[in-house]
C-alpha positions in Angstrom: -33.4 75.1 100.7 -35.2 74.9 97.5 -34.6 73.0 94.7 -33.1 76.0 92.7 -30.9 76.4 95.7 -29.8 73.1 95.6 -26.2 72.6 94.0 -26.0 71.9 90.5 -24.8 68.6 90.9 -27.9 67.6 93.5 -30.4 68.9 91.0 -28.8 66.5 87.9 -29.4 63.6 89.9 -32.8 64.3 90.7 -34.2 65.0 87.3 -32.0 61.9 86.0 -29.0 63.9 84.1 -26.7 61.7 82.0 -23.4 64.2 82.9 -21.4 61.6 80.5 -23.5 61.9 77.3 -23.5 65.7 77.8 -20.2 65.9 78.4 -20.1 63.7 74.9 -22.7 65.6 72.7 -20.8 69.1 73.6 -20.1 71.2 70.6 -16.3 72.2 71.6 -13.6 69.6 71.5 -12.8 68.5 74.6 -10.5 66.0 76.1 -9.9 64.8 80.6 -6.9 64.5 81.2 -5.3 62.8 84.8 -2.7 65.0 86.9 -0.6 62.5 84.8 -1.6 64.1 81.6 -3.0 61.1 80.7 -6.8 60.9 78.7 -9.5 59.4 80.3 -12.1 60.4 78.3 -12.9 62.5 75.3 -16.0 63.9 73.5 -17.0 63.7 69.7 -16.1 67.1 69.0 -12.7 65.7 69.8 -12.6 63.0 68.1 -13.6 64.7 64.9 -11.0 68.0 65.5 -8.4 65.5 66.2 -8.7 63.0 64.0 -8.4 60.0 66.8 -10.9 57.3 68.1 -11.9 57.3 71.7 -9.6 54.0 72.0 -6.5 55.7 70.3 -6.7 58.1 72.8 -8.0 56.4 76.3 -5.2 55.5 78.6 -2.3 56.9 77.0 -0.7 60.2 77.7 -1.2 63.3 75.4 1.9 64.0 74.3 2.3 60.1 73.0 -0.9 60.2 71.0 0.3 63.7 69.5 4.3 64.3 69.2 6.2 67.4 67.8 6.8 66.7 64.7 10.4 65.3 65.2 11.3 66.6 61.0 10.6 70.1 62.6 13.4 71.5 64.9 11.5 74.4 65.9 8.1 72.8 67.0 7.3 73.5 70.3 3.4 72.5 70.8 4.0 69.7 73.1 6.1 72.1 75.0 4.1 74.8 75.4 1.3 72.7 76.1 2.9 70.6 78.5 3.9 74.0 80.6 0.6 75.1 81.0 -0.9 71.9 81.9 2.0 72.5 84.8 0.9 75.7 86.0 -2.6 74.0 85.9 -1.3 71.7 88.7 0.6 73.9 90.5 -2.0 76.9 90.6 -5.4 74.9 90.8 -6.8 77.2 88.1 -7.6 77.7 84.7 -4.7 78.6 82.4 -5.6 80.0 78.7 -3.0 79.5 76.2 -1.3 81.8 73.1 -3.1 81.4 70.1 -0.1 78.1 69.8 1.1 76.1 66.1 1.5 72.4 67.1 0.9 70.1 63.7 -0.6 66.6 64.1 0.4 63.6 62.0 -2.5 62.1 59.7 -4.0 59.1 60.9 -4.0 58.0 57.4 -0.4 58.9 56.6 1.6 58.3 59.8 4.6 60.0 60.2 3.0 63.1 58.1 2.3 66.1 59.4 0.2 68.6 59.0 0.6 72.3 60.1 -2.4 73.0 62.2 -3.1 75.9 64.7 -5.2 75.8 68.4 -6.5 78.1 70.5 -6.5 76.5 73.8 -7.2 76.4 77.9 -6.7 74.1 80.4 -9.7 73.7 83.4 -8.4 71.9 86.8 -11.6 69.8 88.3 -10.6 69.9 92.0 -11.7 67.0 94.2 -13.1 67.9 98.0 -9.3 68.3 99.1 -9.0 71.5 96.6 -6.6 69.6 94.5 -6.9 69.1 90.8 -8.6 65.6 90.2 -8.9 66.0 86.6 -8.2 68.9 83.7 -10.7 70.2 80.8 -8.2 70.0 78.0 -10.6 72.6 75.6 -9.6 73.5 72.2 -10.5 75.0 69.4 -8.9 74.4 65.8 -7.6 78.1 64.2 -6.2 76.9 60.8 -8.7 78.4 58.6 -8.3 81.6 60.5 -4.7 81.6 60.3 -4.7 80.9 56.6 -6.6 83.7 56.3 -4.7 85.8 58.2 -1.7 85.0 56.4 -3.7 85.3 52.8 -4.0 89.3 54.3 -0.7 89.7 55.5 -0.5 88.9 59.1 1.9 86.9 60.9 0.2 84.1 62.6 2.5 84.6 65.6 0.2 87.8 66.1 -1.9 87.1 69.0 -5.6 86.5 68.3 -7.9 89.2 69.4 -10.9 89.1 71.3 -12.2 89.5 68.0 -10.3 87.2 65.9 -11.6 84.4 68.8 -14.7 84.8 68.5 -14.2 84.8 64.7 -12.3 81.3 65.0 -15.2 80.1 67.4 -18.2 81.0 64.8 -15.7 79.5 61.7 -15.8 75.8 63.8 -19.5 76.4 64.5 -19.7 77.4 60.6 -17.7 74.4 60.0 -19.7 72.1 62.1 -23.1 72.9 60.5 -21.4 72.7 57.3 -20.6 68.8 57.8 -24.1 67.8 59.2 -25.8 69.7 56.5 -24.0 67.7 54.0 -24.7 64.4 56.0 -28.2 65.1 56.0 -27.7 66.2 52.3 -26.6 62.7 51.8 -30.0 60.8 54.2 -32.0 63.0 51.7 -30.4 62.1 48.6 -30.8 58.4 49.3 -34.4 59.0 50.4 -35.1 60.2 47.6 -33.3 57.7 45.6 -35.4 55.4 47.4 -38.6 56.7 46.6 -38.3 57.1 43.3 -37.0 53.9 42.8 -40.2 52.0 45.0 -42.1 55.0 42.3 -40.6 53.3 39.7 -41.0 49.9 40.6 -44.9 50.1 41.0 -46.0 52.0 37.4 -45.9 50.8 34.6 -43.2 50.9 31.9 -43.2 54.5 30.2 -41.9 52.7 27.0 -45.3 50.5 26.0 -44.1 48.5 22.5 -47.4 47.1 22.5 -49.5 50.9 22.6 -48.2 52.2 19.7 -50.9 55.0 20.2 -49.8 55.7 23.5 -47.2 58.1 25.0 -46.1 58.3 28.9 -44.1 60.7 30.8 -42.7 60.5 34.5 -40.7 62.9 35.9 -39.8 62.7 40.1 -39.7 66.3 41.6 -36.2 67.5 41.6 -35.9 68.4 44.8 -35.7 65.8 47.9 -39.5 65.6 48.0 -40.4 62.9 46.2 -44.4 62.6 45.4 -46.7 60.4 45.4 -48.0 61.1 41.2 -49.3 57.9 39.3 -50.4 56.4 35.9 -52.1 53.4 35.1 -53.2 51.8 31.7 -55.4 48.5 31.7 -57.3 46.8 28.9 -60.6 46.2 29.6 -61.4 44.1 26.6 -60.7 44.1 23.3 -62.7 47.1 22.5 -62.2 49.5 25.7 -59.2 50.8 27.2 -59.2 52.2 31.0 -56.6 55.2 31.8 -55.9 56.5 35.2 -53.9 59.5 36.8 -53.3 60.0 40.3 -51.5 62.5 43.1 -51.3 61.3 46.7 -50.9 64.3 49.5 -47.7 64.5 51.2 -43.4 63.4 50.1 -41.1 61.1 50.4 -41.6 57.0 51.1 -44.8 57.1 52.9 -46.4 58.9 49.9 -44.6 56.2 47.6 -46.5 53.5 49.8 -49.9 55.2 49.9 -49.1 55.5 45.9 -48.8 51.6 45.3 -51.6 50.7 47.5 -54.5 53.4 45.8 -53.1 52.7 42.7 -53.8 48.8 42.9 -57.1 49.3 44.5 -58.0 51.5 41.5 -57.0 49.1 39.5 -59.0 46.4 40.9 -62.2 48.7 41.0 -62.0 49.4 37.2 -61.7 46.4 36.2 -64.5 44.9 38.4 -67.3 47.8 37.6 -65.6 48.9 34.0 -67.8 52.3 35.5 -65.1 55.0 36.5 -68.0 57.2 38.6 -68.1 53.2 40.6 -64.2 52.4 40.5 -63.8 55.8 41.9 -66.5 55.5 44.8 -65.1 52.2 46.1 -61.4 53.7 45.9 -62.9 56.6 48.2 -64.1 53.6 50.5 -60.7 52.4 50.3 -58.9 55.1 51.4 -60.2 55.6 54.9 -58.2 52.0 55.2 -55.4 53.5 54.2 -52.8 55.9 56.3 -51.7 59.1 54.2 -54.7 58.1 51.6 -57.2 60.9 52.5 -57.2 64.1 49.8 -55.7 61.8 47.3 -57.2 63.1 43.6 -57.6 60.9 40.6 -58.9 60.7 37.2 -60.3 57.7 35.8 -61.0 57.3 32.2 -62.8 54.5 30.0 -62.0 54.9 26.6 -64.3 53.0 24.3 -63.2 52.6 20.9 -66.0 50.9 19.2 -68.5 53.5 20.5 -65.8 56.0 20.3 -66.5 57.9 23.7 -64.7 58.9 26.5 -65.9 58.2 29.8 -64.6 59.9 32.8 -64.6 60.7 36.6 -62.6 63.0 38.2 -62.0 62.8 42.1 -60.4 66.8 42.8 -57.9 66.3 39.9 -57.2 68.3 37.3 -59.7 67.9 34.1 -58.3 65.7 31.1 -57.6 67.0 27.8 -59.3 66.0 24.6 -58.2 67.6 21.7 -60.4 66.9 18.7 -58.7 66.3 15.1 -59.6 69.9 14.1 -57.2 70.9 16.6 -60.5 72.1 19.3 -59.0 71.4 22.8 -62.3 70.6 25.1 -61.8 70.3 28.5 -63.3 67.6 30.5 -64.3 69.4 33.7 -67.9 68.4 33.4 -67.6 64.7 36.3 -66.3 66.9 39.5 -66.2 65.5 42.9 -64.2 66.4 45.9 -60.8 64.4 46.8 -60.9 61.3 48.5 -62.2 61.5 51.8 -63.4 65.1 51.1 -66.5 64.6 50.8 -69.7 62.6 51.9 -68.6 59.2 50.4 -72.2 57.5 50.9 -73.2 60.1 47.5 -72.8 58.8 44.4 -69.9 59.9 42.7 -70.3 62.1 39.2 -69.8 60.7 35.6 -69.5 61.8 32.2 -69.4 60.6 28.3 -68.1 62.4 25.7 -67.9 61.1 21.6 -64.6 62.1 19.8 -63.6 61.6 15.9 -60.7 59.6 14.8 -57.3 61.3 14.9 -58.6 63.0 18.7 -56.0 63.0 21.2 -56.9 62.2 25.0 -54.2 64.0 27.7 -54.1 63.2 31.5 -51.7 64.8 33.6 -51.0 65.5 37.9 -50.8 68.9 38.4 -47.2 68.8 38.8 -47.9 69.8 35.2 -49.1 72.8 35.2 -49.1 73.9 39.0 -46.4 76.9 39.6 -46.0 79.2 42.9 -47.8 82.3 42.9 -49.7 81.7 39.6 -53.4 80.6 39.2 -53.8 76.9 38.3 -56.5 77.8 35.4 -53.7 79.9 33.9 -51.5 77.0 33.8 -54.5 74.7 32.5 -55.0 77.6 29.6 -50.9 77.1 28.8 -51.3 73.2 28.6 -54.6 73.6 26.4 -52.3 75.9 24.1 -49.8 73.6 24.1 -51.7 70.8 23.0 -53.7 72.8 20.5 -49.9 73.7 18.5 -48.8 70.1 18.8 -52.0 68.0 18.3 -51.3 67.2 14.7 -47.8 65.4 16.4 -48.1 61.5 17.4 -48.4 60.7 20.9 -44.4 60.5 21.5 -43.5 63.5 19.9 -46.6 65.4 21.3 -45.2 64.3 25.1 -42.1 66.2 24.2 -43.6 68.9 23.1 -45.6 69.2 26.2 -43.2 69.0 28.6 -41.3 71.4 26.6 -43.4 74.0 26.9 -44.7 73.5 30.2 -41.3 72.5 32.0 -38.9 75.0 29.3 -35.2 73.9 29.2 -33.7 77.0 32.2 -35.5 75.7 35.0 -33.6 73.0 37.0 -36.7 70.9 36.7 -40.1 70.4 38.6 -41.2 71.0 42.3 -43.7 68.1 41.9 -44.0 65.3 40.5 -45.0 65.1 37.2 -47.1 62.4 34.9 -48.2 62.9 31.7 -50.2 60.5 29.5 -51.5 60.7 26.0 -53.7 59.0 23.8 -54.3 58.8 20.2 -57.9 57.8 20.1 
C-alpha cells in the first residue's frame, strides 16, 4: 500500500504531525468533551468565543462552567444542549443543532448575563469498540446575525438557512480577521513609535538656540513605515560650517539603525578631511561594513563664511538649494555621483564650489520633500525652487514653514516618506 493509501492517522506520524497544536490553531471554536460531558480540552477559538481560559474549563463539566441563566425562567440552552449531546451517545453519530439562544455570564461580571445565540453540532470520536470515546463540541457564535435579523424584522426563533449559515460562518471569519488586523495595527503602531523615537534620539535638536540663522524640519512618514531620513550640522571652526542630509533605503528599525551608524561615520569623515568629495568617499567605504547601508544617498555641504562659498558633494541625493538675495534660486546639481555602493568606489568622488552674497539662503532636503506617486521628481524639484523663490526674503524659521506648506499643503494626512528639511541663512 502506498503512502497515500495509508490511513490518515499513519501518514501524521510519519511526517511528524503535532494533531494537538492543530487541533489548537483551528479557526472554529471547539471544545472535547468525555461521555461525561466533561472538557478535556479546548482550542483558542474557544477560548476567545467563550470568554473562558483553558483551566476554567479543563475537568469540569459543561453545563457547570456555563449555566441557564437561573433570573430567566424560560432559558433552555443547557437543555437543549444536553439532549443532543444524549442522542450523540446513544446514536454514535453526529447531531447538528437548531440555530439555539443560551446566554453566558460575563467573566468579568459574574452572575450577569448576556443574551448570545450558537449555531451548533456535536461529533462522537468512536474508539476501536465503535463507541463514542470523545465528542467535537463545534460552535459557532450567531449574535451579530441575529441582531440583524431582528433589526429587519425576523424572529430569531426562525431557523437559519443554508444561507443565513454560511452568512454567520463568513461574519466570525469577518470577525476574526477584524481582531488580528487591529492587533497587528497595534505591533505596527508601536514599531513605529519605536523608530521614530531611536529617529529622534540620534539627530540633533530641530530647535538650535545657538544657530539663530538656522532652521530644521523633521517630519516621520505617516504611515507605519518609518525611514531612515537624516540631518546633521557640525562646526568645523570658527569660520566654516558643515551641513549634511541623508536617506537610507528601506523602513522601520533596521533603517533607524543603519541611520545612526552612516550618520556618525559622516560625521567623523567631515570633520577629519573638512573635504565633502573625501568625507563622502570614506562613508561609501563604510557602508559595505554596514547591513541595510548600500544605496544610501547623501549631501554633504561645507559652508565657508569667510570665503563665502559653498562646497558640496552629492552621493544620488537630491541637489541643494541656494537661493541668492536677488531671489535667483540655482540649483546645485553640478557634484553627482551614484549612491553608496552604486558605483565603483576606488574613483574619486565629484566636488564643487560655488560663491554666494550675503542675505543667500542654502536649502537641503530628502526627497520625502518633493517625491509624490506618479509625478516626475524634477517637477517636484521645480515646485520647491518656486517655493523658495516666493519665500526667500523670510528668515530661516518662517521660510521652513512656508516650505513645508507648500510642498506638504494642509488636506493631505501628511507624508509617505520621511521628510528633513534644513535651511541656512548664509
Amino acid at each position: 500500500m502506498s503512502d497515500s493509501d495509508a490511513p490518515a492517522e499513519r501518514r501524521g506520524r510519519g511526517i511528524g504531525i503535532d494533531y494537538a497544536e492543530v487541533f489548537r490553531a483551528l479557526p472554529s471554536p471547539a471544545l472535547l468533551l468525555t461521555p461525561d460531558m466533561v472538557a478535556v480540552d479546548a482550542n483558542r477559538a474557544y477560548e476567545r468565543v467563550s470568554g473562558r481560559s483553558l483551566a476554567e474549563l479543563l475537568g469540569r463539566c459543561v453545563f457547570d462552567v456555563f449555566p441557564d441563566n437561573p433570573s430567566d425562567p424560560r432559558a433552555s440552552g443547557a437543555q437543549a444542549l444536553r439532549a443532543s449531546l444524549e442522542r450523540v451517545l446513544a446514536t454514535c453519530g453526529p447531531d447538528s443543532m437548531a440555530l439555539q439562544k443560551y446566554s453566558v455570564d460575563m467573566p468579568d461580571r459574574p452572575g450577569v448575563f448576556e443574551e448570545r445565540y450558537w449555531s451548533t453540532v456535536n461529533i462522537p470520536l468512536l474508539d476501536a469498540d465503535g463507541r463514542v470515546s470523545l465528542i467535537v463540541h463545534r460552535v459557532e457564535e450567531v449574535t451579530a446575525l441575529i441582531r440583524a435579523r431582528r433589526a429587519l424584522g425576523a424572529a430569531p426563533e426562525v431557523p437559519l438557512t443554508a444561507e443565513d449559515a454560511m452568512t454567520a460562518d463568513l461574519l466570525n471569519r469577518s470577525l476574526e480577521l477584524e481582531e488580528l488586523n487591529e492587533e497587528l495595527r497595534k505591533a505596527h503602531a508601536r514599531a513605529h513609535e519605536v523608530a521614530v523615537t531611536l529617529q529622534r534620539a540620534m539627530l540633533p535638536s530641530t530647535t538650535l538656540p545657538d544657530r539663530p540663522g538656522v532652521a530644521v524640519r523633521y517630519r516621520p512618514a505617516t504611515s507605519l513605515n518609518v525611514c531612515g531620513d537624516w540631518y546633521d550640522l557640525i562646526d568645523l571652526d570658527a569660520r566654516r560650517l558643515a551641513v549634511a542630509v541623508g536617506d537610507v533605503v528601506g523602513h522601520g528599525l533596521e533603517a533607524a539603525g543603519t541611520m545612526g551608524q552612516l550618520r556618525s561615520a559622516l560625521s567623523a569623515a567631515i570633520r577629519a578631511t573638512g573635504r565633502p568629495a573625501t568625507a563622502l568617499s570614506t562613508l561609501a567605504a563604510h557602508a559595505h561594513t554596514v547591513d541595510g547601508a548600500l544605496a544610501t544617498t547623501a549631501v554633504q555641504v561645507v559652508i565657508d563664511r569667510t570665503a563665502l562659498t559653498v562646497t558640496y558633494s552629492r552621493a544620488g541625493h537630491p541637489p541643494p538649494l541656494l537661493a541668492h538675495s536677488d531671489g535667483f534660486v540655482e540649483v546645485l546639481d553640478s557634484a553627482t555621483d551614484p549612491p553608496l555602493g552604486a558605483g565603483d568606489d576606488s574613483l574619486p568622488r565629484c566636488e564643487s564650489t560655488v560663491g554666494y552674497g550675503p542675505g543667500s539662503t542654502l536649502v537641503l532636503y530628502t526627497d520625502g520633500l518633493i517625491e509624490r506617486r506618479g509625478e516626475d521628481i524634477y517637477a517636484g524639484l521645480d515646485r520647491l525652487a518656486h517655493s523658495v523663490e516666493r519665500h526667500h526674503l523670510l528668515g530661516p524659521e518662517l521660510l521652513a514653514d512656508a516650505v513645508l506648506a507648500d510642498l506638504v499643503p494642509a488636506p493631505r494626512r501628511g507624508p509617505d516618506d520621511d521628510t528633513a528639511l534644513v535651511v541656512v541663512r548664509l
